[in-house]
N, C-alpha and C positions, 0 to 999 in steps of 0.2 A: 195779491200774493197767493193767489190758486186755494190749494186746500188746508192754509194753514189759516184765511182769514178767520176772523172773527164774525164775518158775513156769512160762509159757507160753511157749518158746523154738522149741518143735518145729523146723523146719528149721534155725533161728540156732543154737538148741542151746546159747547160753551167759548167762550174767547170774549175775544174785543173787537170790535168795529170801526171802521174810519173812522177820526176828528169829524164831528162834524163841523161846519163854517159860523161863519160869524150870524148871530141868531140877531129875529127881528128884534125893534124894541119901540114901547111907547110911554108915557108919562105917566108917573103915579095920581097924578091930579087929574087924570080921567079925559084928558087932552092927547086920546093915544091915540086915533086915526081909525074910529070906530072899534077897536079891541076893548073890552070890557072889562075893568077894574073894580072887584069886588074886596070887601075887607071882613074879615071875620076877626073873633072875640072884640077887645075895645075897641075904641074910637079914637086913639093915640094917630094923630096926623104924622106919616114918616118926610112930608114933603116932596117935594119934585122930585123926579129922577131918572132914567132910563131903568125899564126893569127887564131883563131875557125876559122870551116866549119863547123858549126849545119847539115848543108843538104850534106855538098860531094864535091856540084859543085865548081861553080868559085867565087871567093871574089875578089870585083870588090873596089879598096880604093875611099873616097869619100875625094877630095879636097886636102887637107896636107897630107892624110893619118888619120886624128886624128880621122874617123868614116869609116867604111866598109860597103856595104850590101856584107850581106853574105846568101840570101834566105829567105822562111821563116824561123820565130819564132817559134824554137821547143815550142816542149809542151803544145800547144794550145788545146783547148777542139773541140770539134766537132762542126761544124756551125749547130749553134742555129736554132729552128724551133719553129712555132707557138704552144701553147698550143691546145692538143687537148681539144673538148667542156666538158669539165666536168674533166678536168684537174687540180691539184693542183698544184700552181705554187710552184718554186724552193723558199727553204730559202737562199739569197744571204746574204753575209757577206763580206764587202769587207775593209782590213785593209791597213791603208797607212801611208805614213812617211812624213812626212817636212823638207824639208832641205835634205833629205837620204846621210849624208856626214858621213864615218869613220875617229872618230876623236880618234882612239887608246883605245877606252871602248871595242873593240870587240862585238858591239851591233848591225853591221851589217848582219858578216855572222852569229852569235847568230841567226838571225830572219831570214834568208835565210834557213836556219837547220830546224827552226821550219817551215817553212814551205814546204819545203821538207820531213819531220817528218809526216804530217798531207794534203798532195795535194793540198795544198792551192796558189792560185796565188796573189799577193799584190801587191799594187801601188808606188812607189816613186818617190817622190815629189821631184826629183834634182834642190836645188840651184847651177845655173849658176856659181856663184863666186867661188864655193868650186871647180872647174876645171879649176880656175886661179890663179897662183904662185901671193904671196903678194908683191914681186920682182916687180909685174908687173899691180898691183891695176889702177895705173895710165890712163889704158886702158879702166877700165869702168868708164863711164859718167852717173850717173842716174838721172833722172830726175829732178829736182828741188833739188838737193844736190850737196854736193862739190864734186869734182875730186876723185875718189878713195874712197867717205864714203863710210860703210857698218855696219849698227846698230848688224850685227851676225857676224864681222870679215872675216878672212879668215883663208886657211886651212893652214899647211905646206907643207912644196913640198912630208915628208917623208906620209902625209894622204892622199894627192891628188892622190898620187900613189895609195893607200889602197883602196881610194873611186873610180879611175878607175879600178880597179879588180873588188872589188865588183859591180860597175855595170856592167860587162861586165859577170860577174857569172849569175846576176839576170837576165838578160835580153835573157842569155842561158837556164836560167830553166825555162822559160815563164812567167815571169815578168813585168810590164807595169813601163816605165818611162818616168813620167810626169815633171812637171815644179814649183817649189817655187819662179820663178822669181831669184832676185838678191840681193839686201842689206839689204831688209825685213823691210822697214821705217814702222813705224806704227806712229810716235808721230813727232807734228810740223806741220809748211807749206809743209816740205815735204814728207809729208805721204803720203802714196800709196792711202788713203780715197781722196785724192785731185785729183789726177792725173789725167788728159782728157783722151779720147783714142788712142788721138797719142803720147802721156807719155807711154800706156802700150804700144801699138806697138813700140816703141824705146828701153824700158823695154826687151821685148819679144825678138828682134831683137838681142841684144848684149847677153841675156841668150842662145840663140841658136849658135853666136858666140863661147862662150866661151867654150860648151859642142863639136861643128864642128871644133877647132881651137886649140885644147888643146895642140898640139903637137906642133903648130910653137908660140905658147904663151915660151912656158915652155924649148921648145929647146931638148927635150925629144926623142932621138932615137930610145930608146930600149925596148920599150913599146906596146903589142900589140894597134892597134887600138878598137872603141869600136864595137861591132859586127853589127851595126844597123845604118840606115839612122835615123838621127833625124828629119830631116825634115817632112818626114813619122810616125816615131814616136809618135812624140808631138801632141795631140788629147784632152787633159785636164789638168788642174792645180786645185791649192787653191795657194787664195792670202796671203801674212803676215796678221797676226792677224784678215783676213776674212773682209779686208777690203777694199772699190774699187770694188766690183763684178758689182756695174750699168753699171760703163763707162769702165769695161773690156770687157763686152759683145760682145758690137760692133765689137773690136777688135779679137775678139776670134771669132766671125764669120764670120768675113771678110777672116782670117785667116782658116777657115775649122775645126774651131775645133769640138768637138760632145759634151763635156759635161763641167761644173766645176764645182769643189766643197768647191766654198767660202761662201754660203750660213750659217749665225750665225743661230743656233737655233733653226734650222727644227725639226720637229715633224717624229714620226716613220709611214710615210703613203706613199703610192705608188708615186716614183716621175710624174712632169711634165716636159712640154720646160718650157725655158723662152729666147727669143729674139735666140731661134733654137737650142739652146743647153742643154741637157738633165743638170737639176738643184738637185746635188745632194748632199744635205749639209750636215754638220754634226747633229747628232740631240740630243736631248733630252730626259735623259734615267731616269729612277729611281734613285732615289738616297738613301740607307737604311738606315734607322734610322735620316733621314731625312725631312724635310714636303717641300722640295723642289726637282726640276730635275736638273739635271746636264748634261753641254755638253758631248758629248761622243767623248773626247781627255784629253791625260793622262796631260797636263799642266792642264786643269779647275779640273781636281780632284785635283791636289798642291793646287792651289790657295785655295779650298774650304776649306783642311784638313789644309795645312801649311800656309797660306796666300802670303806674298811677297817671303819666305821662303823657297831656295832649299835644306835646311838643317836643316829641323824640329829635334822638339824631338825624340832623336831614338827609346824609350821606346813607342812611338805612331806610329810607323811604321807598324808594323805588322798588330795592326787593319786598320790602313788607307788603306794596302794592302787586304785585307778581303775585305775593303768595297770596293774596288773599280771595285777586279774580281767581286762581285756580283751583282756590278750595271752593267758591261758588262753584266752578263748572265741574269741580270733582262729583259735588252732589248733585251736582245735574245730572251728568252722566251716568252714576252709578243707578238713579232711578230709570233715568230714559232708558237705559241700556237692560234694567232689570225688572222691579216691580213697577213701574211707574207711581210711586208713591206720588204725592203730590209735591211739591219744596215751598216752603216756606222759611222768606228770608225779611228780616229785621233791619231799620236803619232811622237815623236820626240827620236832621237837615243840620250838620255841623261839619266845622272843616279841619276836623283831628287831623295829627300828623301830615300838616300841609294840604288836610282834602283828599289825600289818597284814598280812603274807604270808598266818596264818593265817587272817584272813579275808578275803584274795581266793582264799582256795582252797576255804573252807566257800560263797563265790560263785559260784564257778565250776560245785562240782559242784549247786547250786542250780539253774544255766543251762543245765545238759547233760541233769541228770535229766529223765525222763520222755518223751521225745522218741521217736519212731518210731524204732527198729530201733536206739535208743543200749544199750548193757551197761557198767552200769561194774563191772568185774572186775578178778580178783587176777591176778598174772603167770600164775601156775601154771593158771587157768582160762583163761586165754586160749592157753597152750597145749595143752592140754586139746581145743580145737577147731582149732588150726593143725593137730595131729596128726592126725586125722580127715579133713583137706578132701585132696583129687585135687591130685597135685602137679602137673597143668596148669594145674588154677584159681588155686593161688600163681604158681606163673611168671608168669600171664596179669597178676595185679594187682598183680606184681615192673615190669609194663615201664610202668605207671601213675606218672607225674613226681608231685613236690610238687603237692597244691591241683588237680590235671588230672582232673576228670570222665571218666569210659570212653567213647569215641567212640560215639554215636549208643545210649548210654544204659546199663544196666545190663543188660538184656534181652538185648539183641543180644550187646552185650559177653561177658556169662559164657556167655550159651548155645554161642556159639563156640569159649568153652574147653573 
């Protein structure tokens, strides 16, 4: 795709990269064909299995077996470099999921395809709980709630299976996988809105369990591991219902993280920190034929079009689906066409209103890809280059309004900076 790949970045420095193909693979029993299978923390035997080698080398098992490093992360873009002076920055687009658990709709690898389809690298949001058999609920404690609650349930063992595939697919194609926490409280005393930061550190703590534990939870042999250190991994989240980002802070800093994106209602303008971590919310798009904005995640266009309603009028589907890619591509445009703020856009693997959200957003990124200087990337790649650029060049396109072109062009503009 010329100079829009994910390969060929040089000064933008960021994007996505081909799929890679189907990786080598050998036995956890150390019958891998000369490949070296090492095991760190316990001695918990995970049993046979095929395990990816994205890189070749050795796959070293982390603890029970229920996580691996196996190398780098294929598919990664090129480390990012600073804008040269009169540079136009990259249009980032970066699409993420809540919860990312396959629960038998096929809307997983659906969006894995698409994104393989179009070079795009995307974020999910894995709830912790959906890597815990309901068998075994009993195990999570959340904060200020009974034993075992979970306001989004839990998976079956035959999904949990499904959703450890698909992540260990994603995470091979160059994929980021982030964190939705665990029971997703929004409503009560024990809303995640209440929480301290030693609520999310405990929170945090048993979600990382559950993702590094999955195999001595579930009793599960036969199952590869997931390819990645999570401990390494984990670098950013969104909270349930975008609630709680003050008092997670803390905790997320303490903890190393770089960025999150629980921020309600942000505006489409070049992010900041706040309290060290890149603040990157969801924002506020057009909305057509409307005199209002709408967030940009596919539950607040239900709400707007169906209200409490996952099963609106069918006969009003189609345009609700209309309006919805075009308020994605409203805010696409208004940045491409202006600040290039970044877009940041929200979506859950569900099939409201017959599915239509899911495909004004398989639309959208149809209408985005391949465009001059667009990247559609994971949070963590896009910080990845915020980190690198001259903090004059952010200030510069910090004081760039909503939809506002850089006075007398890009050229002028950043060279100045």
């Amino acid at each position: 795709m010329g100079d829009i790949s994910r390969r060929g970045l040089l000064g933008a420095g960021l994007g996505a990269a081909a799929v890679m193909g189907a990786a080598g693979c050998g036995m956890l029993d150390g019958s891998d064909g000369g490949r070296s299978v090492t095991r760190a923390g316990d001695k918990a035997e995970p049993g046979a299995g095929a395990t990816p080698s994205p890189t070749g080398g050795n796959v070293r098992l982390i603890g029970d077996g229920s996580t691996s490093d196996t190398g780098k992360q294929p598919d990664q873009p090129p480390a990012p470099v600073p804008l040269e002076p009169g540079q136009a920055p990259p249009q980032f687009v970066v699409f993420s999921w809540d919860g990312a658990g396959e629960v038998g709709n096929g809307l997983f690898p659906r969006f894995l395809k698409v994104a393989k389809d179009h070079d795009a690298a995307m974020t999910f949001f894995l709830s912790g709980i959906y890597l815990l058999p309901e068998s075994k609920k009993n195990l999570y404690r959340p904060p200020n709630n009974r034993v075992g609650a979970s306001d989004i349930g839990y998976l079956t063992d035959a999904h949990i299976k499904e959703t450890l595939k698909y992540l260990r697919q994603a995470w091979l194609e160059g994929h980021e996988i982030g964190t939705h926490f665990n029971g997703h409280f929004c409503g009560g005393s024990g809303s995640v809105g209440n929480w301290t930061p030693a609520d999310w550190e405990n929170e945090i703590e048993q979600a990382v369990g559950f993702v590094t534990q999955w195999r001595t939870n579930s009793g599960w042999t036969d199952i590869d591991p997931l390819p990645f250190d999570y401990t390494r991994e984990l670098v950013g989240a969104r909270t349930p219902c975008l609630l709680g980002q003050r008092k997670l802070l803390p905790t997320a800093r303490k903890l190393g993280w770089r960025y999150d994106s629980s921020s309600p209602g942000g505006r489409q303008e070049w992010p900041g920190k706040r309290q060290g971590l890149w603040d990157l919310p969801l924002q506020s798009l057009p909305f057509p034929g409307r005199s209002f904005e709408v967030l940009s995640m596919d539950y607040n266009f239900m709400v707007n079009q169906s209200g409490n309603s996952t099963k609106g009028v069918p006969a009003k589907r189609p345009g609700w689906r209309k309006q919805a890619t075009k308020a994605y591509l409203a805010g696409f445009l208004r940045a491409y066409e202006g600040n290039r703020a970044p877009l940041f856009i929200g979506n859950h693997f569900e099939q409201w209103n017959g599915g239509i959200y899911m495909d004004a957003v398989e639309e959208a990124v149809e209408g985005m890809a391949g465009k001059k200087d667009v990247r559609l990337v994971s949070f963590r790649q896009l910080c990845d280059w915020l980190d690198v650029q001259r903090p004059q060049v952010l200030a510069g396109l910090r004081t760039l309004g909503v939809g506002q072109a850089p006075p007398g062009g890009w050229n002028a503009f950043l060279k100045a900076a």
